[in-house]
C-alpha positions in Angstrom: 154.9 198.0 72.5 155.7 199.5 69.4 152.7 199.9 66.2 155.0 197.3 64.2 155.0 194.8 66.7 150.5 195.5 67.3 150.4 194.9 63.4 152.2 191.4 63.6 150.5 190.4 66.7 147.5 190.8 64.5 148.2 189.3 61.3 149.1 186.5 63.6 145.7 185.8 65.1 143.9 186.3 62.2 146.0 184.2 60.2 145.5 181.3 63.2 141.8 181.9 62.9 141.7 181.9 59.3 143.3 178.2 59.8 140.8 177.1 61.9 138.1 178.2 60.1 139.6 176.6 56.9 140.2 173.2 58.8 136.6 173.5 59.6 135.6 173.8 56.5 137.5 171.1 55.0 139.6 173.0 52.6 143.1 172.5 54.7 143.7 169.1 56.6 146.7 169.4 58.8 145.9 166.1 61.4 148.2 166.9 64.1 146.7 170.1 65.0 143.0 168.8 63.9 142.4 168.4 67.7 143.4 171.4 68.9 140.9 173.5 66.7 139.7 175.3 69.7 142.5 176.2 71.2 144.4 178.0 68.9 140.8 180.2 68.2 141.4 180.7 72.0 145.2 181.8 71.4 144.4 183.9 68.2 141.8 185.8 70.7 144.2 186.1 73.3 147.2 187.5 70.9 144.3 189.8 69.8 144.0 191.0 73.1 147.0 191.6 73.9 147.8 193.5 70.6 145.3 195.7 71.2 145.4 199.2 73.6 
């Protein structure tokens, strides 16, 4: 896996965890994916893993 595709792999999860943490908050309602909070923290984690070496 090349360095470019690490660097997207991580702006992805942390821009999925800054989402969550945003819907948390209360500053971004998006209902549809209101449930599935937790999840997608568990997906950001997991595209963090696998981004990393």
């Amino acid at each position: 896996m090349s360095n470019k595709t690490r660097s997207i792999l991580k702006a992805i999860a942390v821009i999925l965890v800054l989402l969550t943490v945003m819907m948390q908050v209360g500053w971004v309602a998006i209902p549809i994916i209101s449930p599935y909070k937790f999840w997608i923290a568990v997906i950001a984690f997991g595209t963090l893993l696998v981004a990393s070496k």
